[in-house]
PANU-989735 format. One record per residue (C-alpha): residue number from 1; residue in one letter; x, y, z. Coordinates in nm, 4 decimals, always signed. Example, Ala and Ser with C-alpha at 12.3 -4.5 7.8 and 13.67 -1.06 7.14 Angstrom:
2
[atom 1,'a',[+1.2300,-0.4500,+0.7800]];
[atom 2,'s',[+1.3670,-0.1060,+0.7140]];
This chain:
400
[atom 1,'x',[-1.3671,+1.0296,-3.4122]];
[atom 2,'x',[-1.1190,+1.1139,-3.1383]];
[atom 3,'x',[-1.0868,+0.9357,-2.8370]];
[atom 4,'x',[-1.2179,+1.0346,-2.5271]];
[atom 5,'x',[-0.9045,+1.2303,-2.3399]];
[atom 6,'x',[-0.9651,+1.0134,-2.0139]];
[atom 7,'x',[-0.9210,+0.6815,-2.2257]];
[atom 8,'x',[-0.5866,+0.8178,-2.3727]];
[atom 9,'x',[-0.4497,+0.8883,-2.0563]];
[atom 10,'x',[-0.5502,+0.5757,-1.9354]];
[atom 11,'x',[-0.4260,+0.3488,-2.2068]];
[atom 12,'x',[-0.1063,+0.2093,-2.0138]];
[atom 13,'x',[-0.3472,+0.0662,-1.7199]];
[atom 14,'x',[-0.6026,-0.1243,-1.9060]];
[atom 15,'x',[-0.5457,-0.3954,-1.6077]];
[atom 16,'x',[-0.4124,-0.4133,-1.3093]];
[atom 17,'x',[-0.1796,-0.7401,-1.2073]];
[atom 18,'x',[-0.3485,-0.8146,-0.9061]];
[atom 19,'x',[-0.6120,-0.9029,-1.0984]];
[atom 20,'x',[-0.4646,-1.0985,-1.3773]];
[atom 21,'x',[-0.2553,-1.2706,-1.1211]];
[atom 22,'x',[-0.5770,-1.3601,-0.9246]];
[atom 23,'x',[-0.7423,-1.4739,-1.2050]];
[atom 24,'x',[-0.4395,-1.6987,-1.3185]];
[atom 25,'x',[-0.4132,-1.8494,-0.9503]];
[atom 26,'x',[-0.7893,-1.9192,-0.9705]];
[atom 27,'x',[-0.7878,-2.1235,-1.2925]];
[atom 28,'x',[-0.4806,-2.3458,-1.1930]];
[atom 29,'x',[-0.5493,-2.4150,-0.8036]];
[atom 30,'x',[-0.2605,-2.2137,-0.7474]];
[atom 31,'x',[-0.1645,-2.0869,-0.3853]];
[atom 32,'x',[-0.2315,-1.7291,-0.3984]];
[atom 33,'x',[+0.0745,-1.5103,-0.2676]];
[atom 34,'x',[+0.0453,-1.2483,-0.5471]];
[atom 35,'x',[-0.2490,-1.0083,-0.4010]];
[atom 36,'x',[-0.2324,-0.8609,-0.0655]];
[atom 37,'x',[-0.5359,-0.9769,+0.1282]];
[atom 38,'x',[-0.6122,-1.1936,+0.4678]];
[atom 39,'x',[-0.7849,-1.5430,+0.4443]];
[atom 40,'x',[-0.8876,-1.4653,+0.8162]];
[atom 41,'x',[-1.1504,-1.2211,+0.9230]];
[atom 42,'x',[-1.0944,-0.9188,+1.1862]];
[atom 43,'x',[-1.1904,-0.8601,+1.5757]];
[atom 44,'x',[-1.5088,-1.0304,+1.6508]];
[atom 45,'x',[-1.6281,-0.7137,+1.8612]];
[atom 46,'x',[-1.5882,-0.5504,+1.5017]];
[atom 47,'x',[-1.8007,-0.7887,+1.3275]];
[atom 48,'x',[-2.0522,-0.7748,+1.5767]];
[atom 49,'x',[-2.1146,-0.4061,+1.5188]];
[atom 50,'x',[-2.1503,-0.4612,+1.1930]];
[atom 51,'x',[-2.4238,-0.6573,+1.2370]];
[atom 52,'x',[-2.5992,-0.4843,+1.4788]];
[atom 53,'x',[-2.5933,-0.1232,+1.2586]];
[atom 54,'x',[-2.7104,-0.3371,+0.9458]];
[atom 55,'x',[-3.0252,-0.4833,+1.1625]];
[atom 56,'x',[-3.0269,-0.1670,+1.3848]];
[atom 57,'x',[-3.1206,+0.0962,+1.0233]];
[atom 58,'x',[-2.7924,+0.1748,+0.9353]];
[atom 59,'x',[-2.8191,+0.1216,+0.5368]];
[atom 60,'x',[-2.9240,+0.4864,+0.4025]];
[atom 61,'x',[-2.6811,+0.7289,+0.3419]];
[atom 62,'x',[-2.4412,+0.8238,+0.5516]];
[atom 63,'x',[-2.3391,+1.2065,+0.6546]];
[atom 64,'x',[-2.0675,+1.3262,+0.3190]];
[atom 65,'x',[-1.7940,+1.3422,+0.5579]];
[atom 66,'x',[-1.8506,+0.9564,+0.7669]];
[atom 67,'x',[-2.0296,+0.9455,+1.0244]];
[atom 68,'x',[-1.9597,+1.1403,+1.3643]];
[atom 69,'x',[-1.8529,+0.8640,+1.5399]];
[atom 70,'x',[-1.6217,+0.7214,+1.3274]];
[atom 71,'x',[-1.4628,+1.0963,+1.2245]];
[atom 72,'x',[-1.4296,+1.1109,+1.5974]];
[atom 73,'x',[-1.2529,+0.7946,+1.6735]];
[atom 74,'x',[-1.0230,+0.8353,+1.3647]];
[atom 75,'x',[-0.9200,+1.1703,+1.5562]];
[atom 76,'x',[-0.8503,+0.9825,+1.8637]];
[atom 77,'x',[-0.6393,+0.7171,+1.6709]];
[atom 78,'x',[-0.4040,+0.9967,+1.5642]];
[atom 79,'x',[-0.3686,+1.1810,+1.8330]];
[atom 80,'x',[-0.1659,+0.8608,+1.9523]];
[atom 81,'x',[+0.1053,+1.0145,+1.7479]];
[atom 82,'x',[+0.0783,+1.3521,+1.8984]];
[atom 83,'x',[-0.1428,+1.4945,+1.5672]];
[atom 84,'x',[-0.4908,+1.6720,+1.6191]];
[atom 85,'x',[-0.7311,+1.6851,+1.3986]];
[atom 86,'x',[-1.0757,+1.8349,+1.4628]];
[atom 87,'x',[-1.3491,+1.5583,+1.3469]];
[atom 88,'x',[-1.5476,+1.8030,+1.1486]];
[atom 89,'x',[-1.3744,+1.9781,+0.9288]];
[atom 90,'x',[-1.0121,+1.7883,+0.9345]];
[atom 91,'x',[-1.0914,+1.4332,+0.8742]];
[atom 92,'x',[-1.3223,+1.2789,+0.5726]];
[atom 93,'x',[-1.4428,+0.8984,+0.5455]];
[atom 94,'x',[-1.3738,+0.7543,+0.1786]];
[atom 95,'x',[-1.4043,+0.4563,+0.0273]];
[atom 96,'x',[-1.1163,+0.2720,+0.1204]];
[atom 97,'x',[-0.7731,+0.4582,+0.0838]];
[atom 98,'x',[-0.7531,+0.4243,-0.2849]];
[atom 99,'x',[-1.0383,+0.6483,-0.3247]];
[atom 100,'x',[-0.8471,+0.8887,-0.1053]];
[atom 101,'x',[-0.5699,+0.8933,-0.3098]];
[atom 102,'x',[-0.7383,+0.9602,-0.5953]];
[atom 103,'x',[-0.9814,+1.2471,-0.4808]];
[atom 104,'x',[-0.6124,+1.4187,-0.3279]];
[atom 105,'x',[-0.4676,+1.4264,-0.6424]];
[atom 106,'x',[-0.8063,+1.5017,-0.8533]];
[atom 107,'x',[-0.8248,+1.7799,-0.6223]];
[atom 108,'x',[-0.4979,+1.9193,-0.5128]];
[atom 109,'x',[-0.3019,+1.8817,-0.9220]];
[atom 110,'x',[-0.3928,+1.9136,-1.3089]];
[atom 111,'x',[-0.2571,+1.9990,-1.6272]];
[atom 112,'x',[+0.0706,+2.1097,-1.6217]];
[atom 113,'x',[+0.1626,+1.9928,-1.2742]];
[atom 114,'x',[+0.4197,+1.7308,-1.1906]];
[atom 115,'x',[+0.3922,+1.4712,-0.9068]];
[atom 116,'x',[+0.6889,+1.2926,-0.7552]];
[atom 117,'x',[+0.6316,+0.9107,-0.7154]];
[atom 118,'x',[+0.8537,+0.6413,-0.5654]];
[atom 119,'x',[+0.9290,+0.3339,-0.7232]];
[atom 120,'x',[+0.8357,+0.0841,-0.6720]];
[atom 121,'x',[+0.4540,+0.2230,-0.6609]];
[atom 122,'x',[+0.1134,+0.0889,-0.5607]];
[atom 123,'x',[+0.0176,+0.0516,-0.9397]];
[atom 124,'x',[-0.3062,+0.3081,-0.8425]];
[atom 125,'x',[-0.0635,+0.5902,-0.8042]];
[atom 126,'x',[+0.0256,+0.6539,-1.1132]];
[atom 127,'x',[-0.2957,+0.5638,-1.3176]];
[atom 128,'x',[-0.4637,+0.8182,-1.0168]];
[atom 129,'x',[-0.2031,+1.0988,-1.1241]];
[atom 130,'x',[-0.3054,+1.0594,-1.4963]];
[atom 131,'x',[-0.6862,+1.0497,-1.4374]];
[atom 132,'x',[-0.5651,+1.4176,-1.2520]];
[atom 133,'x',[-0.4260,+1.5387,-1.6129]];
[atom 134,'x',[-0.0548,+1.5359,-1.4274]];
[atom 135,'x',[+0.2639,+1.3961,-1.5302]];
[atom 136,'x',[+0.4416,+1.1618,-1.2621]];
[atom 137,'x',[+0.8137,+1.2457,-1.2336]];
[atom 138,'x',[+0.9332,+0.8711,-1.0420]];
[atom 139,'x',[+1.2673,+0.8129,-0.8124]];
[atom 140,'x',[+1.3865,+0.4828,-0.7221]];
[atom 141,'x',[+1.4445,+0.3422,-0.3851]];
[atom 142,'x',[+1.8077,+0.2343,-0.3581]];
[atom 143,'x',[+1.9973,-0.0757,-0.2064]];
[atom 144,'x',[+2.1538,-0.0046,+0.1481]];
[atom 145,'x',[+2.2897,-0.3172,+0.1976]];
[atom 146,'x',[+1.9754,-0.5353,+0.2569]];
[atom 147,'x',[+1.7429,-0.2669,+0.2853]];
[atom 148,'x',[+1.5504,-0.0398,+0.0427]];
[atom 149,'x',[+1.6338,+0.2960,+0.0993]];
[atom 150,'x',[+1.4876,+0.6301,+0.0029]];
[atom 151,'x',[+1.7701,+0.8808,-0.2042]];
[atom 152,'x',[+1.6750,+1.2027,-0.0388]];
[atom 153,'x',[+1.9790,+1.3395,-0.2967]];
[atom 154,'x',[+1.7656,+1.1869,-0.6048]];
[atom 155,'x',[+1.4534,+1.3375,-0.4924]];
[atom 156,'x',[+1.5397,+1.6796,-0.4319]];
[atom 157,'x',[+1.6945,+1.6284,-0.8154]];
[atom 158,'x',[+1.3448,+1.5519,-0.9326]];
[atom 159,'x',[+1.1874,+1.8998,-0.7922]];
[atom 160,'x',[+1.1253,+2.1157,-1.0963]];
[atom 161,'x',[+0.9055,+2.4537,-1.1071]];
[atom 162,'x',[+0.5816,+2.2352,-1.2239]];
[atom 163,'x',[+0.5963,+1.9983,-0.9505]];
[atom 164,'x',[+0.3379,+2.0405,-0.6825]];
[atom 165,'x',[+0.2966,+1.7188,-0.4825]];
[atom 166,'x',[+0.5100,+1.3984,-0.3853]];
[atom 167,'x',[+0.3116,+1.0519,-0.2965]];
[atom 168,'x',[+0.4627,+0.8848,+0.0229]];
[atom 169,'x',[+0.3983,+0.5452,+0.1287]];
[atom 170,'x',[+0.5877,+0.4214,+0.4488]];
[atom 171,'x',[+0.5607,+0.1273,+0.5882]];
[atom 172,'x',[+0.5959,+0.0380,+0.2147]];
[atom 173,'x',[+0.4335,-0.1777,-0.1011]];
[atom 174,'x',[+0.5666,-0.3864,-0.2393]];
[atom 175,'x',[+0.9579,-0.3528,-0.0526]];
[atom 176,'x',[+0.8474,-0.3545,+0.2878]];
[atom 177,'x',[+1.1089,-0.1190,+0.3853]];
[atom 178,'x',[+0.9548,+0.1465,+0.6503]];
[atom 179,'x',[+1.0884,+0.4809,+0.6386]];
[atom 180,'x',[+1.3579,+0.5795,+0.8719]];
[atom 181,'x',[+1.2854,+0.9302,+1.0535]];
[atom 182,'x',[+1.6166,+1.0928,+0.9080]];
[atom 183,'x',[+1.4676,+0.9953,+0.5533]];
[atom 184,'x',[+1.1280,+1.1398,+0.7031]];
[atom 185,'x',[+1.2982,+1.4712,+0.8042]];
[atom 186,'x',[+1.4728,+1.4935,+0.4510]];
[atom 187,'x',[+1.1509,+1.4919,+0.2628]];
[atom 188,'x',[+1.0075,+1.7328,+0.5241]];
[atom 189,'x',[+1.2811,+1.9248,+0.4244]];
[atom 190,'x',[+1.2660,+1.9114,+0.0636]];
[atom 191,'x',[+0.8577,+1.9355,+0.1087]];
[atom 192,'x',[+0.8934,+2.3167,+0.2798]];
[atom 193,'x',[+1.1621,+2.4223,+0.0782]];
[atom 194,'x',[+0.9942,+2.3857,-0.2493]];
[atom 195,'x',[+0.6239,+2.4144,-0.1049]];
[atom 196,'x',[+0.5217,+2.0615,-0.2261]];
[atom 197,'x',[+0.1895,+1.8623,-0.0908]];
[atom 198,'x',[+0.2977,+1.5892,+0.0485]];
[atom 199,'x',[-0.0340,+1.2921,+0.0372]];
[atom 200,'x',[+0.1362,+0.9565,+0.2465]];
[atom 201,'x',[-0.0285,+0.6146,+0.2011]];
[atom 202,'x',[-0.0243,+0.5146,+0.4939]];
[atom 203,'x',[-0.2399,+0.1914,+0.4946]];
[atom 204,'x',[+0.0430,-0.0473,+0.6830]];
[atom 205,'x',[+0.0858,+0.1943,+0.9687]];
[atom 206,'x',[+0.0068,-0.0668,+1.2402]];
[atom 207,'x',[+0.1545,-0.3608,+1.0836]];
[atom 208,'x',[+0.5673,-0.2458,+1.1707]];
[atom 209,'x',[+0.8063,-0.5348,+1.2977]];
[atom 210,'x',[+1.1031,-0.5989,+1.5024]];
[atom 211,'x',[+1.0034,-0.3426,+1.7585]];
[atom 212,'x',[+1.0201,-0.0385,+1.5364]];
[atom 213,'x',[+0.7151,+0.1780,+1.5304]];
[atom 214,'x',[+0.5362,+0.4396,+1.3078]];
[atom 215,'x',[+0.6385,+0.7731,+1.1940]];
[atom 216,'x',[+0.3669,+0.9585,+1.0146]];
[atom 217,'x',[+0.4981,+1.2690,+0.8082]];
[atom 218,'x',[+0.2689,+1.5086,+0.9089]];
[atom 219,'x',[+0.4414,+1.5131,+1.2288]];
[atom 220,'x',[+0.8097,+1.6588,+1.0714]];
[atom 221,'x',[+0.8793,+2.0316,+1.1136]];
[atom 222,'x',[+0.6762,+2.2037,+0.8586]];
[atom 223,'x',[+0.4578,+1.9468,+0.7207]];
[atom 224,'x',[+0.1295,+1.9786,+0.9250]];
[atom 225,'x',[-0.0425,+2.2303,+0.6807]];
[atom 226,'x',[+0.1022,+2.0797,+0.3887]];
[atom 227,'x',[+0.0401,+1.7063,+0.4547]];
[atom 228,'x',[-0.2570,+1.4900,+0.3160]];
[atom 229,'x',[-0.2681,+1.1872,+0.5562]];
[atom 230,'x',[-0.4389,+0.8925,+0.4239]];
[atom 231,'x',[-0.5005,+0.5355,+0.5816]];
[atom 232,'x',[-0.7863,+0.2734,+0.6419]];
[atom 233,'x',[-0.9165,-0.0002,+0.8106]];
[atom 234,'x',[-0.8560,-0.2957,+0.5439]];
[atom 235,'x',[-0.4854,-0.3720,+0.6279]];
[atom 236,'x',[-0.5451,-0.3118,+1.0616]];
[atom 237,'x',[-0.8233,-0.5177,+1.0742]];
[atom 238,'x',[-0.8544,-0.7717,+0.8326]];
[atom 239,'x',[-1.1637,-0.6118,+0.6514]];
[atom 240,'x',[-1.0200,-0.5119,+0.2808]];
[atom 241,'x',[-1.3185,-0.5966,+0.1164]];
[atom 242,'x',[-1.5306,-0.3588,+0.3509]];
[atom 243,'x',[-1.3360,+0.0026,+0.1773]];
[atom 244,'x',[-1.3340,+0.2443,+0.4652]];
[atom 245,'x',[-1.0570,+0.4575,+0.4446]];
[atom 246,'x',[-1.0007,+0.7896,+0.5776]];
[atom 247,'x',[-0.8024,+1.1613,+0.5203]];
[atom 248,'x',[-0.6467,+1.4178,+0.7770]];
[atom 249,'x',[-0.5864,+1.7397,+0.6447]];
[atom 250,'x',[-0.6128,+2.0966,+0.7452]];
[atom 251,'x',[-0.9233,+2.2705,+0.6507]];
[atom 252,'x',[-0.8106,+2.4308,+0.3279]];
[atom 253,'x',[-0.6487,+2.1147,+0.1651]];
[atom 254,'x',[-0.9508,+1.8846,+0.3319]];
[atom 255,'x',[-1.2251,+2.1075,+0.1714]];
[atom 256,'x',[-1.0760,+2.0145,-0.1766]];
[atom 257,'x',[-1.0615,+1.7060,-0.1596]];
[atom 258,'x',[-1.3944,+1.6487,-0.0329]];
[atom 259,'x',[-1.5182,+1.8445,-0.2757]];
[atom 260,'x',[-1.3539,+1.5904,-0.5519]];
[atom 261,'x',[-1.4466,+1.2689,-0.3020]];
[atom 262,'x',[-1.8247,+1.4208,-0.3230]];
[atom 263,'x',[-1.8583,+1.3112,-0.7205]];
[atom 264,'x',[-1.7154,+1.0371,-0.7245]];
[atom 265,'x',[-1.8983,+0.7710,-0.4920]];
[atom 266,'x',[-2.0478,+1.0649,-0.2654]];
[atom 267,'x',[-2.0707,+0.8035,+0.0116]];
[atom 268,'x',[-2.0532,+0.4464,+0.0785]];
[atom 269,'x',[-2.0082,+0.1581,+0.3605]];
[atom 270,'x',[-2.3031,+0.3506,+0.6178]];
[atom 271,'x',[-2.3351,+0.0306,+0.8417]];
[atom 272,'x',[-1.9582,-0.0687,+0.8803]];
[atom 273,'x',[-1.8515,+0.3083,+0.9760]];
[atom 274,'x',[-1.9788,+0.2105,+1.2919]];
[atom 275,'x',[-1.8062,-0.1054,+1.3491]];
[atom 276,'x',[-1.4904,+0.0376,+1.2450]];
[atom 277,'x',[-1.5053,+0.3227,+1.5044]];
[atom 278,'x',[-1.5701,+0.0250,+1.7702]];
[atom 279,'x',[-1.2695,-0.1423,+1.6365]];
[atom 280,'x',[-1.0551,+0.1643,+1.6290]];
[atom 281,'x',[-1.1500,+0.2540,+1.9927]];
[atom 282,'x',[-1.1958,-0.0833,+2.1340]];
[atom 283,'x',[-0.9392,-0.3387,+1.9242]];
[atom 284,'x',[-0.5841,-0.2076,+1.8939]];
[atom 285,'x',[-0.4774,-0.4904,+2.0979]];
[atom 286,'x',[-0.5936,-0.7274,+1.8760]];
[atom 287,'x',[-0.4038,-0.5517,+1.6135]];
[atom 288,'x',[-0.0788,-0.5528,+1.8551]];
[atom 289,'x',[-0.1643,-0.9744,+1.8264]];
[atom 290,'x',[-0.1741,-0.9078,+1.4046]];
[atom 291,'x',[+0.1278,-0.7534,+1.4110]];
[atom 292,'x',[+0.3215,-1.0252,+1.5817]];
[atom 293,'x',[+0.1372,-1.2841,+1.4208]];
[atom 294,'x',[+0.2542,-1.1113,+1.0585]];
[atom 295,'x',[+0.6167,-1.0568,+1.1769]];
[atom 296,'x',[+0.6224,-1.4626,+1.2469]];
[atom 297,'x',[+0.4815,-1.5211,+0.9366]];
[atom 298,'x',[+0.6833,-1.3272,+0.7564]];
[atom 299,'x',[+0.9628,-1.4980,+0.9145]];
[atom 300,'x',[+0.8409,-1.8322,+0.8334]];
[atom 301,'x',[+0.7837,-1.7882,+0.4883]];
[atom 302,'x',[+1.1324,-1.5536,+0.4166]];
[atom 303,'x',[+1.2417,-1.8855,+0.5692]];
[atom 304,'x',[+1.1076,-2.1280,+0.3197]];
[atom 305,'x',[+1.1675,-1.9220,+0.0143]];
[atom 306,'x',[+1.5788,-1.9444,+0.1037]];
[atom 307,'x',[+1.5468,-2.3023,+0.1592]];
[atom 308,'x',[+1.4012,-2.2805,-0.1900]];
[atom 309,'x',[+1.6498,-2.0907,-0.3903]];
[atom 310,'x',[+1.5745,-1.7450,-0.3581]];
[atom 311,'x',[+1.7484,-1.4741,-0.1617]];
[atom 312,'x',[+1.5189,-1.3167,+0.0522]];
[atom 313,'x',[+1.5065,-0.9473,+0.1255]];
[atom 314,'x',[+1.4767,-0.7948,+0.4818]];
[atom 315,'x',[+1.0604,-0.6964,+0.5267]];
[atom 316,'x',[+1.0472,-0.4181,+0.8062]];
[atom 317,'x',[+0.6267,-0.3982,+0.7233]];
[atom 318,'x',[+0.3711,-0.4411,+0.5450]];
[atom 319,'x',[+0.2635,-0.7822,+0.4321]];
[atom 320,'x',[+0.5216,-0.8578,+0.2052]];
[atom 321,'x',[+0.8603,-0.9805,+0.1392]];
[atom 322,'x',[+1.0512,-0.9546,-0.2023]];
[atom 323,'x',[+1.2653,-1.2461,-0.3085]];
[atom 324,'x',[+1.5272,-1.2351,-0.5898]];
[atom 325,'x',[+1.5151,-1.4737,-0.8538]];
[atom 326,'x',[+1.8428,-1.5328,-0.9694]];
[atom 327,'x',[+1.9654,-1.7151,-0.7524]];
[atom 328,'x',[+1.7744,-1.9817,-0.9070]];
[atom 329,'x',[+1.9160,-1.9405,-1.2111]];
[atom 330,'x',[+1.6273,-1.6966,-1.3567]];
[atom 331,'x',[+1.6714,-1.3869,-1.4881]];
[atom 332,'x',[+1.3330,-1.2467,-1.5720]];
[atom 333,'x',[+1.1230,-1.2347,-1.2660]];
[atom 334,'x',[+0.8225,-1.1529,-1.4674]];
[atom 335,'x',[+0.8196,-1.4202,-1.6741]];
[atom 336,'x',[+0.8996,-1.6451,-1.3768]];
[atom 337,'x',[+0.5805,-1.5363,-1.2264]];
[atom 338,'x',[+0.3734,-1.5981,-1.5460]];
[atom 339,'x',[+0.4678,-1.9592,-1.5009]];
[atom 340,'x',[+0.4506,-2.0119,-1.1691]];
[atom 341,'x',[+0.0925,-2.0882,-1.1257]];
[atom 342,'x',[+0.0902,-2.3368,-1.3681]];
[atom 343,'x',[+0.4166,-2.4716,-1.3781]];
[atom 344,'x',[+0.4432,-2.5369,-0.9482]];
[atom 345,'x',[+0.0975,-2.4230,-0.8212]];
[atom 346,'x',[+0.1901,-2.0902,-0.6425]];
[atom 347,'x',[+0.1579,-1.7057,-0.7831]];
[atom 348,'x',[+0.3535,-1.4261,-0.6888]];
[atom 349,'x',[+0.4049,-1.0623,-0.8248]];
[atom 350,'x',[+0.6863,-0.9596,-0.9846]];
[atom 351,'x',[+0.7909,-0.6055,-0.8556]];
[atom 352,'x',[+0.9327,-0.4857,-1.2175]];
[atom 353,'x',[+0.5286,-0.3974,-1.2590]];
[atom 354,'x',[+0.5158,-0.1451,-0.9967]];
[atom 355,'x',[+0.7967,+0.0822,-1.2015]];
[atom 356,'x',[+0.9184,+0.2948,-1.4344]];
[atom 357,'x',[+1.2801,+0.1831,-1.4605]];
[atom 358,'x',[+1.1408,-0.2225,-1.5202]];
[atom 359,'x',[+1.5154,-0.3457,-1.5715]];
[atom 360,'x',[+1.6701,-0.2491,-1.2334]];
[atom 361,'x',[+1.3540,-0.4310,-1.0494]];
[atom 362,'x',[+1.3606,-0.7589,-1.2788]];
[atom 363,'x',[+1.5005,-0.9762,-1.0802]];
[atom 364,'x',[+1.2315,-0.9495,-0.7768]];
[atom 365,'x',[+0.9034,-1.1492,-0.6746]];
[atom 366,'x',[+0.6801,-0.9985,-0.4602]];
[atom 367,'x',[+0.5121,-1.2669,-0.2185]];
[atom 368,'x',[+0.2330,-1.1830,+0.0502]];
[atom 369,'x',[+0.2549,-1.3468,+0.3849]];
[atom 370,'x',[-0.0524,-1.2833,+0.5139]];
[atom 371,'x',[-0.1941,-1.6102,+0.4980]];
[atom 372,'x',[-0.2546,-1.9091,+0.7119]];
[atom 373,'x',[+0.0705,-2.1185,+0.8414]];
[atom 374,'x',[-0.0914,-2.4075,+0.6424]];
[atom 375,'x',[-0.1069,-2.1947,+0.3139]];
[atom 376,'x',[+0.2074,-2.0414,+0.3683]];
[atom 377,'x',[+0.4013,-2.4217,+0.4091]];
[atom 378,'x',[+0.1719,-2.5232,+0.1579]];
[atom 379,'x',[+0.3432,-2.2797,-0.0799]];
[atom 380,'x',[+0.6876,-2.3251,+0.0025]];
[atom 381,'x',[+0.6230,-2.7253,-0.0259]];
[atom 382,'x',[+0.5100,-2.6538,-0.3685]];
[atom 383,'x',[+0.8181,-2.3591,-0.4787]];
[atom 384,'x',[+1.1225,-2.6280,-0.3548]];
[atom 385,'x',[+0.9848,-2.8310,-0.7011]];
[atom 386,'x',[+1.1330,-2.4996,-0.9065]];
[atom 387,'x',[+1.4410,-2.6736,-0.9421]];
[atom 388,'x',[+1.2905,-2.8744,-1.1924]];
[atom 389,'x',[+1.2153,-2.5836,-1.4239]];
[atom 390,'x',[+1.5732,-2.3832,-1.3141]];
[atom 391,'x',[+1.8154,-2.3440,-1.5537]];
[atom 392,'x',[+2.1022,-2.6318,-1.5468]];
[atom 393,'x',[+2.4245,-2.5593,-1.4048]];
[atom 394,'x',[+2.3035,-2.2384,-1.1605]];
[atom 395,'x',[+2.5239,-2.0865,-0.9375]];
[atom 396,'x',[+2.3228,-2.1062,-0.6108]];
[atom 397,'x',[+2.6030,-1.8003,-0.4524]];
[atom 398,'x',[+2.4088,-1.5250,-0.3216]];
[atom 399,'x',[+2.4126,-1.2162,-0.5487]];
[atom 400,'x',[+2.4523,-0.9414,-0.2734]];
């Protein structure tokens, strides 16, 4: 007998590394730096709420779209970047952002449609695009010196007559890099011109460093109607496990994908909708104390992975930095981080995973800093030992 279409699509994404790599760091005591989550909870004010609505009745169902207050505070959040959104028929509550994601593209592409993806990717992207019955076309971020930088030249290339949406995801995983708003502008651009959906991931959106800020999409000449604006409150306030994400859309493109969002959890997370309304009305400045907490972690453990061999590249967001391995004397990145756990006690991600094109990213580890100072010197204490496993006779030169 045949196999079931959704299983043949699906074939290539049996697993997803976060999980293997969890599972690795688990069995060996390793540090984990691989996945992407806090080991420190959010705003106490937050928490609080929580409790209260789960004591106060909270736990039935919750209204399809989230609950009024939260619709309405997620309205006030981005109207801090000049958008407007009207709380009842603009904005929809999911479950967590990668449920957003998915009901966009389940809703807004199909068969025969094309959707532009960046590489690296968030490894849901493209697994979400083939559960859609789409085909992903992918362009690569190139080197600007340091940074990571979007080829505006290499995605207008990729527009064919079958493509119908592009997947943005600024401040982004796993580079870091953050969008510039002349790259911003240039996919506007390419967006109106050739009448493409534009759906941004935009999960990091508080956690920019060095001063720079935020530029959603939706805001660029022309991309209002034509812009599905998705975030959440795991990465701004330390609460990933809890999966309350949110979209912004104009009625038209909303309506769809609530009507995809409705079948497939219908609703979920009733008594922490209210606690993350609290937090997004009451604890931005405890996020502003996140932020600069990240950006001096991130700067303590870019610091320890040079003393340790690698080259570090520049992190403008997120909670990640990439290191090269070859400085080290490695040349496959994924295999490196396959032995890690076991061989020095630490895991890590390597970045070829997240691509189409695995050979131009093989040389790249993906390490989260979003962890305690301890656990984060811990780690480094443990990755200065890879000299015992490097290859003899490395040149320790940076590779540019």
């Amino acid at each position: 007998m045949r196999e079931p279409v959704l299983v043949d699509r699906l074939r290539p994404f049996t697993s997803t590394i976060f999980a293997e790599m969890t599972a690795l760091a688990t069995r060996t005591g390793a540090v984990n730096l691989g996945q992407g989550f806090p080991d420190t909870d959010g705003p106490a004010g937050m928490l609080t709420e929580a409790g209260n609505a789960l004591v106060g009745g909270a736990n039935q169902y919750p209204p399809g779209p989230g609950r009024p207050e939260l619709r309405e505070a997620i309205a006030a959040h981005r109207a801090r970047y000049g958008l407007h959104y009207d709380p009842d028929g603009e904005i929809l509550v999911t479950t967590g952002a990668t449920e957003a994601l998915a009901a966009s593209l389940l809703a807004l592409v199909g068969s025969g449609d094309e959707v532009l993806v960046i590489e690296p990717y968030y490894d849901s992207y493209t697994a979400a695009v083939a559960m859609a019955g789409a085909t992903r076309r992918v362009v690569s971020l190139v080197r600007d010196g340091d940074r990571f930088a979007l080829d505006v030249d290499a995605v207008r290339a990729a527009v064919g007559p079958r493509t119908r949406a592009i997947l943005v995801n600024s401040p982004h995983n796993p580079t870091g890099t953050v969008f510039t708003r002349a790259e911003l502008a240039a996919l506007a651009e390419v967006c109106v011109e050739h009448d493409l959906v534009a759906i941004t991931d935009e999960v990091y959106e508080h956690l920019v460093f060095d001063g720079a800020a935020h530029l959603p999409l939706a805001g660029m000449p022309g991309m209002d109607g034509r812009t599905v604006s998705i975030s959440s409150a795991g990465k701004t306030f330390n609460c990933t496990g809890w999966k309350i994400g949110w979209v912004c859309a104009r009625p038209e493109l909303l309506a769809a994908v609530r009507a995809a969002k409705q079948f497939l959890t219908f609703v979920s997370g009733g008594p922490l909708q209210p606690a993350v309304a609290h937090a997004l009305d009451h604890e931005l400045d405890w996020v502003e104390q996140l932020r600069d907490s990240l950006e001096r972690k991130r700067d303590r453990l870019r610091d320890g992975l040079t003393e340790a061999g690698f080259e570090v590249r520049p992190s403008e967001g997120t909670y990640f930095v990439c290191a090269d391995v070859r400085p080290l004397g490695f040349t496959d990145a994924a295999d490196l981080a396959w032995r890690l756990p076991e061989a020095v006690g630490v895991a890590a991600v390597p970045v070829k995973v997240f691509t189409d094109h695995p050979d131009e990213w093989n040389h790249l580890l993906r390490f989260a800093f979003c962890k305690r100072n301890e656990v984060l010197d811990e780690a480094v204490k443990r990755l200065r030992s890879l000299a015992t496993i490097a290859p003899s006779g490395v040149d320790r030169t940076p590779t540019g």
